[in-house]
Each structure stands twice: as structure tokens, then as C-alpha cells.
C-alpha positions in Angstrom: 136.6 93.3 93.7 138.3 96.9 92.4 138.6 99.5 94.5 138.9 102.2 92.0 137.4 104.0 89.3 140.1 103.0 87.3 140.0 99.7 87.5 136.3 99.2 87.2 134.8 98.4 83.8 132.4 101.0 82.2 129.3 98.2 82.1 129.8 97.5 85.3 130.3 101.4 86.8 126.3 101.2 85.4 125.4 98.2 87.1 126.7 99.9 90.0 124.7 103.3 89.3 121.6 101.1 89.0 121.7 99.2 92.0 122.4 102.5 93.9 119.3 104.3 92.0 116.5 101.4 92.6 118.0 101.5 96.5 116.8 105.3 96.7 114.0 104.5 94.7 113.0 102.0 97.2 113.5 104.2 100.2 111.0 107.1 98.0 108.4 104.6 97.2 108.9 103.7 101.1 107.9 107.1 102.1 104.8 107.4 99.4 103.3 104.5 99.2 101.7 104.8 103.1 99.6 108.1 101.8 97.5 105.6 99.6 97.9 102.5 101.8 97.4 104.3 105.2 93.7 104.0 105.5 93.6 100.6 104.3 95.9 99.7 107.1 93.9 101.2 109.6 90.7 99.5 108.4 92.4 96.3 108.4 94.2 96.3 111.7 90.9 98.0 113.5 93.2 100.6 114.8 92.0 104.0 115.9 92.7 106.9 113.4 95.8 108.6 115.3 97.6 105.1 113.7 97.3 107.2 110.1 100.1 110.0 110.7 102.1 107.4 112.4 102.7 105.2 109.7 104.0 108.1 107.6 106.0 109.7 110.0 107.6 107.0 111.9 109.7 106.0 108.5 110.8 109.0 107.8 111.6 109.7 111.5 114.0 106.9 112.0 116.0 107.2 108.5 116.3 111.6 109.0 117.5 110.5 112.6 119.7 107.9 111.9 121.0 109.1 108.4 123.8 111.5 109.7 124.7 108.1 111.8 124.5 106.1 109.2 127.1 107.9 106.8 129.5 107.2 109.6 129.2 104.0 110.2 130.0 103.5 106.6 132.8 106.0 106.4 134.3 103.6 109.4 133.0 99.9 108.8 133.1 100.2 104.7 130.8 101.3 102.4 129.9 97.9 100.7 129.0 96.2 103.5 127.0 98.8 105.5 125.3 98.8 102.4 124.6 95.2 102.1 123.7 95.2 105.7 121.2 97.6 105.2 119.7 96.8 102.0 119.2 93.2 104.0 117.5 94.5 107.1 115.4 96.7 104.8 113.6 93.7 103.6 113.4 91.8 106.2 111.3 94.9 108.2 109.6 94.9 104.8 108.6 91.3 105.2 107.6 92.3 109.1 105.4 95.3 108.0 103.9 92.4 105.7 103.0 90.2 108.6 102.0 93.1 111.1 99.0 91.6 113.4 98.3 95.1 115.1 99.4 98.7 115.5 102.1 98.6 117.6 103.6 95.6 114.9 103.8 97.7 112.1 105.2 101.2 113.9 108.0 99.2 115.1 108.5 97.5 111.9 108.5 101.0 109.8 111.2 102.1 112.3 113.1 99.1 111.1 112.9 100.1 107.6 113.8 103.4 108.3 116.8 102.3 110.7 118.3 100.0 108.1 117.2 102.7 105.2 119.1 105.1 107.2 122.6 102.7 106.7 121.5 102.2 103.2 121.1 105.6 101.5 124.3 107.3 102.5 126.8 104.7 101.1 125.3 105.1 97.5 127.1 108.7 97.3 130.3 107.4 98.3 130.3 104.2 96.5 129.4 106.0 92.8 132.2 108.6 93.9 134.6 105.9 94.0 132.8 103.7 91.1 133.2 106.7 87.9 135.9 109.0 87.1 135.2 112.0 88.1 135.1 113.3 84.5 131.9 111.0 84.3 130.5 112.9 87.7 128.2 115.6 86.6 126.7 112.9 84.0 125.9 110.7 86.6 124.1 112.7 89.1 122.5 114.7 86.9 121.1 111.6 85.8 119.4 110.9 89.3 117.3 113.4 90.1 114.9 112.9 87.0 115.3 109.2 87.0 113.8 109.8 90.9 111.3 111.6 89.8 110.2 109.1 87.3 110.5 106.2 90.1 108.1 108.4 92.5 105.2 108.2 90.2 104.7 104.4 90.2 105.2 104.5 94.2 101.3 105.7 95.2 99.9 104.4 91.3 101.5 100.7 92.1 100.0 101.0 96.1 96.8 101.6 94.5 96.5 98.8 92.1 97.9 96.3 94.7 95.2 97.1 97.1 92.9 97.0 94.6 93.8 94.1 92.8 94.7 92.6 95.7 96.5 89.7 94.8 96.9 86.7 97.1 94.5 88.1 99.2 97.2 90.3 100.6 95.3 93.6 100.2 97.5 96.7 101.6 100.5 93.9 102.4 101.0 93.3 98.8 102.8 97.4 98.8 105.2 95.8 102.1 105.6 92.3 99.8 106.5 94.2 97.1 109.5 96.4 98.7 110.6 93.1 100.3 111.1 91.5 96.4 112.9 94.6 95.4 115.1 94.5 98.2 116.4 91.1 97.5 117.1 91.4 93.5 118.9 94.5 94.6 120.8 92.4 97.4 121.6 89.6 94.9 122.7 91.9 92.6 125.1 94.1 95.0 126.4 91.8 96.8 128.3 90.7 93.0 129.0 94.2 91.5 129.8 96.6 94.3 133.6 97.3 94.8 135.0 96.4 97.9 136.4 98.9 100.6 138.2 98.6 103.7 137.6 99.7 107.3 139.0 103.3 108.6 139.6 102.6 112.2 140.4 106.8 112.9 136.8 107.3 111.9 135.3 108.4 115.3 131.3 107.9 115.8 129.9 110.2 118.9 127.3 107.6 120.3 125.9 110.4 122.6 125.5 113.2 119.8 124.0 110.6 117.5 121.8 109.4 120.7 120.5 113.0 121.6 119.7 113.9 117.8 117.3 110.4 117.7 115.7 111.2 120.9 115.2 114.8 120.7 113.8 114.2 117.0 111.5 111.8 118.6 110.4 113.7 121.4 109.0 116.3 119.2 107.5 114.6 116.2 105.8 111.8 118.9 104.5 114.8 120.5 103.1 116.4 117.1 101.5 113.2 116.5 100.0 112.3 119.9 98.4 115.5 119.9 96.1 114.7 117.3 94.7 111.9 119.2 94.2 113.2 122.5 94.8 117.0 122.4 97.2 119.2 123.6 97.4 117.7 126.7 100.2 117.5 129.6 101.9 113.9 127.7 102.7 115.4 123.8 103.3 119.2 125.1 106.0 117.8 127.5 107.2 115.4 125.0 108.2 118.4 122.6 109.8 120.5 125.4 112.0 117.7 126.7 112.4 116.5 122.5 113.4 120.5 122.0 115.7 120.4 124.9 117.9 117.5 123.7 118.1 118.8 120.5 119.2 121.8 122.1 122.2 119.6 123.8 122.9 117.7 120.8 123.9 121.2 119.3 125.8 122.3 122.4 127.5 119.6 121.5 128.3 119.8 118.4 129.8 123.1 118.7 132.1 121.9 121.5 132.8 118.3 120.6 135.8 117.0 119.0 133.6 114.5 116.3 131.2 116.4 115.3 128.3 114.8 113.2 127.6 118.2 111.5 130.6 120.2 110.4 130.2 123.5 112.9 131.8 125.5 110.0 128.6 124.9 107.6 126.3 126.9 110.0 128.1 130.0 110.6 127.5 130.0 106.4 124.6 132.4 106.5 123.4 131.5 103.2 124.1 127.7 103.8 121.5 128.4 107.1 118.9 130.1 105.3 118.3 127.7 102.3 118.4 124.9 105.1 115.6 127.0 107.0 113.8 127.5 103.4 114.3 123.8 102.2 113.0 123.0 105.7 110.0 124.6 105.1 109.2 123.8 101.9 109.8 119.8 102.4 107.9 119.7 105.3 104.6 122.0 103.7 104.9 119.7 100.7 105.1 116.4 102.7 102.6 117.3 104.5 100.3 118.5 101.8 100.7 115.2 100.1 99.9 113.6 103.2 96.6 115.0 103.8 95.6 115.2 100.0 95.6 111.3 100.0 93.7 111.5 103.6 90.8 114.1 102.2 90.1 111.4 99.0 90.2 108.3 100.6 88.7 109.2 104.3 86.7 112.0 103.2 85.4 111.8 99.9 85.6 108.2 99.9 87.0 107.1 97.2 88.9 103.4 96.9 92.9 103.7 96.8 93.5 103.0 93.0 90.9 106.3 92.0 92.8 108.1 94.8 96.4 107.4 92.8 95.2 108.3 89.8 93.9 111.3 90.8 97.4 112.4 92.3 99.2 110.9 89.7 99.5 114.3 87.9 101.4 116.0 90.9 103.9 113.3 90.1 103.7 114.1 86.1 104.5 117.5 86.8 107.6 116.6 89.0 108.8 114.5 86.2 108.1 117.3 83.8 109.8 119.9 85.7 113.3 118.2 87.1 113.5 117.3 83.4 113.1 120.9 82.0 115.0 122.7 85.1 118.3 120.8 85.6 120.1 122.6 83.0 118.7 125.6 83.8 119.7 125.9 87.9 123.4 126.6 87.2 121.7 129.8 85.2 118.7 131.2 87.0 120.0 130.1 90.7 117.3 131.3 93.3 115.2 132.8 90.6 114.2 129.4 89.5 113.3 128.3 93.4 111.2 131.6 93.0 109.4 129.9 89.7 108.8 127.2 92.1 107.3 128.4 94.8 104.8 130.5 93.0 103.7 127.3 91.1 103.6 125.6 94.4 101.7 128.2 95.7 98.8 128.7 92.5 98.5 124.8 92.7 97.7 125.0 96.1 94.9 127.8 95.7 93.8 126.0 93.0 93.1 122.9 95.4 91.3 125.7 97.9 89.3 126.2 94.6 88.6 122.9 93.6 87.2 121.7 97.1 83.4 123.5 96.8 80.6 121.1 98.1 79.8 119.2 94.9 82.7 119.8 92.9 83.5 116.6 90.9 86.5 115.4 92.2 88.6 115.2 88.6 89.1 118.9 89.5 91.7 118.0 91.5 94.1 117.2 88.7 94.9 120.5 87.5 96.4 121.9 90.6 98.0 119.0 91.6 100.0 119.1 88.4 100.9 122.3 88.8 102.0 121.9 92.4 104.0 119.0 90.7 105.9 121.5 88.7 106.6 124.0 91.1 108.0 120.9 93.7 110.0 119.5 90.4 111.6 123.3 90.2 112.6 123.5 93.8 114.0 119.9 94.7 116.7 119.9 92.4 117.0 123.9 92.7 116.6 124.6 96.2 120.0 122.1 97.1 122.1 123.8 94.6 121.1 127.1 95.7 121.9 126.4 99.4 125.3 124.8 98.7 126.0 127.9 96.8 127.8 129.9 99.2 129.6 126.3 100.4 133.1 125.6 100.0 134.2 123.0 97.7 136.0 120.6 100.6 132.5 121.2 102.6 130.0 120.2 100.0 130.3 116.7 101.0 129.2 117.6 104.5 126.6 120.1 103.6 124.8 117.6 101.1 124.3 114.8 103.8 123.3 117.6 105.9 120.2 118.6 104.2 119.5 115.2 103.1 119.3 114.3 106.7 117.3 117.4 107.6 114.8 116.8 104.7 114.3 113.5 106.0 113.6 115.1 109.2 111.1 117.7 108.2 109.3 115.4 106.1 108.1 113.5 109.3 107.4 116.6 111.0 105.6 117.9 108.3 103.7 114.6 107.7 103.0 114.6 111.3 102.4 118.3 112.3 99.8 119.0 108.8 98.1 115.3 109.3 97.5 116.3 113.1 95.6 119.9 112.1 93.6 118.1 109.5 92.7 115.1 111.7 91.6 117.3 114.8 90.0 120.1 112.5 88.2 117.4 111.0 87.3 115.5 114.3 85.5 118.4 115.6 84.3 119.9 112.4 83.9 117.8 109.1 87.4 116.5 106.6 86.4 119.2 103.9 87.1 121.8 107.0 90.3 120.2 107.7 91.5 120.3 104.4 90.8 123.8 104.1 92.5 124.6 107.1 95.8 122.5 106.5 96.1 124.3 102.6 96.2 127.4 104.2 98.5 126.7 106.6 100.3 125.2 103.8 100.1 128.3 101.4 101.4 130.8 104.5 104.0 127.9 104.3 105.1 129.1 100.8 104.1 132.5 101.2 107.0 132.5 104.3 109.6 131.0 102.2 109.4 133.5 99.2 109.7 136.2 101.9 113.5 135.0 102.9 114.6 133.6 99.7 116.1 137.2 99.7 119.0 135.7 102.2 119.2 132.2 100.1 122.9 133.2 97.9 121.8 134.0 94.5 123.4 131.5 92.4 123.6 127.8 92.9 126.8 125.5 93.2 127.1 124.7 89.6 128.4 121.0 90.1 128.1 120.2 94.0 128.2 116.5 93.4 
């Protein structure tokens, strides 16, 4: 196989490009579809409610632990074939998520996916680098971030009409059936167009850094999320400290280690730190508003999965709508535009607050989920330019899979820390209570970020892929 841009042929530089785009398609629709299959699962598998946040959050937790990891292994094994390897055991923990027989199946089969996700995503970077010219660059990824966008819609529309078509019989096993099928067209297909690579035995991995991040990560978000079943008892506030306390040693270490995971350089950056501490925020208020927005119509108001998709389809519209409008425009408008999409974050939100009186028909939700939509669309794309603004050119390599692996991250915590107010609000008051609770939390969220995007660096890296 070639092993350079040069030598690749242009149809097959976009055979390459797809395969990489329906690979992070399928680790999105991975993250989405549990909001709509969630309660169906929990029904089915007669598992107590605390099950719900986990199946959200333990995806997301092993792939934003393991990511960082995972670009290593391929920087040292080869790119190819950590890909293959992953895309491979993606499926197959696909097919075990199909066949879970009880709770404790399916968690540990959604860590799967999001283990072998984790060696998947980050070779799709450095394969396209190597794949186009870099004249052919900007193109290229400025091509993904829309064509995400449009994948993310069918994610909870095409959960919906599985469970309620439910073909085979398979109800909510059909979404886990599906990803599996995807996973092996995209298998067959890699395994004949990607370019081959080569092992880099100087590559060092830090087994105990990468051990302390995973741990520490799990400590608190298991903690977050065992709260909401039993309180804020002894078990999930010690699991935080001693989670917050590894973490606190992983970073020790990565100041005074000679392989860092993280480059060291990145966070003495102060703008690099402060979009990371606003795109931390923001993912993790939006995850979780998601989250709980599915929760509310399905264990709430009652309504079957497929209503419940369309419903939120519109948040999705307005995503599309808005990465198309804004990529040309974050180059120009910089943090000005992540201010546009706050405040559209923000008014969909108290729209939602609005739209949640007793009796209000439940169409009203539309409206500010669309507009939520378009503030999210504004500040994805926006809000990782911004941050890499003030990033040297040899670091913006480093500093992208950094905040990719941190929004991974914060969207299990954020899953798991706005699920966990909503579920114990709503255990000892009613779910219309919890909802109102968690969007305010959600809107001082927003309202926090606006208040340091003064510290974000006012223009955004023009071309940081």
C-alpha cells in the first residue's frame, strides 16, 4: 500500500476520508443514541433507574480516558493497524451490548466500545494527514465538522424508529445491531484502502500516567453517578476524593516525567487553559442537557422513543444549520462568534424553562431546542479554533488531541453529574422538578462561561488542522 500523499490516488485519498468520517460518525451516534434508548434498556433488563446515567456515561468515560493513550499506541504500533484493531473490537462490543442479559453485561460491554473507540478515533487525524497534500488540508477538515453534524441527526431519529419498529424482535438491540453492521462495512473497506505505516520503536507510552488518568477519571465520574442511587453517602464521596487525588498525581507527573502524555508547554498557555476550562464547561452543560431532555420525555412525560426523536430532532437541525453558516466565519469573528453561541445556547435553554408549564403541549419543545441547536453548532467548531488561538504551530497537534480527549471526558461527567441532579430531584420531588432544576444549573452553566470568555485569546487559529 503507499505511504504518502504523493503516491496515493485522488479517488482513493476520498475513500480514505470516508472510511475515517463514518468511523467518527459511529463513535457520535455511539454517544447519542443511549439518550433515546436508555429507558428502553432499563425496562427490558428490569434494572433499577441508577442503570440510566450509566449507560451514557460509561462510553464516553472509557474513550475520553483512553483516547490520549490511544493516539500513542498508534503513533508507536502504526496507525493502520491500531485502526483496524479498533474499528474490529468496536463491533464486536457492539455485538456484546446486543446480547447483554443484565446490567452489569452491557456496562462492561459500553466500556468495550469505548476502549476500542478510544484506539479508533485518533488514527483518523494522522492517517488523512498523511493521505492528502497538504494544499488539500483546509478542504478536508473543513469538510468534517458539518458532515458530523449532519451524521448526529440520524443517531437519536434512527434509535427511535428501531425501537419502534422493532424489527426482529430486537427492540432497543436493533441501535447495538446496527453499529455492529457499520462497523464491519467500515472494516471491509479499511482494511483495502488505508495506506500502510510502520512501527516507531522510540515512541515511549507511560503505562502509569495513562493508568492514573483512567482511574482517577473513574473514581470521580463512578462517584457522580453512584450518588444518584444511594445519596451522598460514605462510598461515591470517597470515590471522588481518592478519583481527584490520582488525577492530581497523574499531573504531578506529567510535569516531571520524561513522556509526557500532555505536552506541559500547552498549559502554561493561559489562553490555551482558559478555552479548555470554557469548552469544558460548555461540553459537559450541553451533554448533560441532552441527556436529561431525552429522560424528562420519555420517563416523565411518557412518551414512546420515536415521538421523543422527533421532538429533539430540531436541536440537531440547528447544529447542522449553524456549523454550516459559521465555518467561514470563525477565522473572522474569533471569540465573538463563541459569544453568539452561548447566548443562543442560553435563550434556548430559558425557552425550555418556558415551555415546561403543567399542561403545555409538548411540541413546544421544538423551538428552543432548535435554537439551542444553533448556539451548540456556533461554539463546537468555534470554541476549538478559539482556544488553539494563542497555540504554536508545532503544538497544535498536541493541543487538538488534548481537548478532544478532555471533551470526551467532560461529556461523561456532564452526562453523569446533570442526570444524577435530575434523577434525585425527581426521586424526592416529581421529573418536571428535576428538569427545572438541572436547566438552571445548566443556564448558570452558560451564564459562567460568558463571564471568562474575556481570558479565551480573541481570535481563532485560522487553519489548526
Amino acid at each position: 500500500m503507499p505511504e504518502n500523499s504523493t503516491t496515493i490516488r485522488s479517488a482513493l485519498r476520498w475513500w480514505i476520508f470516508a472510511v475515517i468520517l463514518v468511523a467518527d460518525i459511529l463513535d457520535l451516534l455511539s454517544t447519542t443514541v443511549t439518550a433515546i434508548a436508555a429507558p428502553s434498556v432499563v425496562r427490558d433488563l428490569d434494572a433499577p433507574v441508577s442503570l440510566t446515567p450509566w449507560l451514557g456515561s460509561t462510553y464516553a468515560l472509557a474513550l475520553g480516558s483512553i483516547l490520549v493513550v490511544g493516539g500513542r499506541i498508534g503513533d508507536r504500533y502504526g496507525y493502520r493497524r491500531s485502526f483496524l484493531v479498533g474499528i474490529a473490537g468496536f463491533g464486536a462490543a457492539s455485538l456484546l451490548c446486543a446480547l447483554a442479559w443484565d446490567p452489569a453485561s452491557i456496562i462492561g460491554a459500553r466500556l468495550l466500545q469505548g476502549a476500542f473507540g478510544a484506539l479508533l478515533i485518533p488514527q483518523g487525524f494522522s492517517i488523512l494527514l498523511r493521505a492528502f497534500p497538504r494544499t488539500e488540508l483546509g478542504r478536508v477538515f473543513g469538510l468534517f465538522g458539518p458532515l458530523m453534524a449532519v451524521g448526529s441527526i440520524s443517531g437519536p431519529v434512527v434509535a427511535g424508529l428501531l425501537i419502534q419498529a422493532d424489527p426482529l424482535g430486537l427492540g432497543w438491540r436493533g441501535v447495538f445491531a446496527a453499529n455492529l453492521v457499520l462497523a464491519l462495512v467500515v472494516l471491509l473497506i479499511a482494511a483495502r484502502v488505508l495506506p500502510a505505516d510502520h512501527e516507531r520503536r522510540a515512541v515511549a507510552i507511560d503505562p502509569l500516567a495513562a493508568l492514573l488518568l483512567m482511574l482517577g477519571v473513574l473514581g470521580v465520574l463512578g462517584g457522580l453517578i453512584q450518588s444518584a442511587d444511594g445519596g451522598w453517602t460514605p462510598l461515591p464521596c470517597s470515590a471522588i476524593v481518592v478519583g481527584a487525588a490520582l488525577l492530581a498525581l497523574f499531573t504531578r507527573r506529567q510535569i516531571r516525567g520524561g513522556n509526557p502524555l500532555l505536552a506541559p508547554a500547552l498549559f502554561r498557555n493561559r489562553g490555551f487553559v482558559a478555552g479548555l476550562l470554557v469548552a469544558s464547561l460548555f461540553f459537559a452543560a450541553v451533554a448533560g442537557l441532552l441527556y436529561v431532555t431525552s429522560l424528562y420525555l420519555q420517563t416523565g412525560l411518557r412518551l414512546a422513543p420515536l415521538w421523543t426523536s422527533e421532538i429533539m430532532a430540531p436541536l440537531s437541525v440547528g447544529i447542522i444549520i449553524a456549523s454550516f453558516s459559521a465555518r467561514g466565519a470563525i477565522a473572522r469573528l474569533g471569540r465573538r462568534l463563541v459569544t453568539v453561541g452561548l447566548t443562543l445556547t442560553g435563550a434556548g435553554v430559558l425557552g425550555l424553562l418556558a415551555s415546561t408549564g403543567a399542561g403545555a403541549p409538548t411540541w413546544l419543545f421544538t423551538v428552543p431546542l432548535f435554537v439551542c441547536g444553533l448556539g451548540m453548532g456556533c461554539c463546537f467548531g468555534s470554541l476549538f479554533a478559539v482556544t488553539l488561538g494563542d497555540v504554536d504551530e508545532e503544538q497544535a497537534g498536541s493541543a487538538s488531541g488534548t481537548l478532544n480527549a478532555v471533551q470526551q471526558i467532560v461529556n461523561a461527567v456532564g452526562s453523569a453529574a446533570v442526570s444524577t441532579i435530575f434523577l434525585t430531584v425527581g426521586a424526592h420531588h416529581d421529573a418536571l422538578s428535576g428538569l427545572l432544576v438541572t436547566l438552571l444549573g445548566v443556564l448558570g452553566v452558560i451564564v459562567l462561561c460568558g463571564l471568562c470568555l474575556p481570558l479565551l485569546p480573541r481570535t481563532a487559529l485560522a487553519d489548526h488542522h
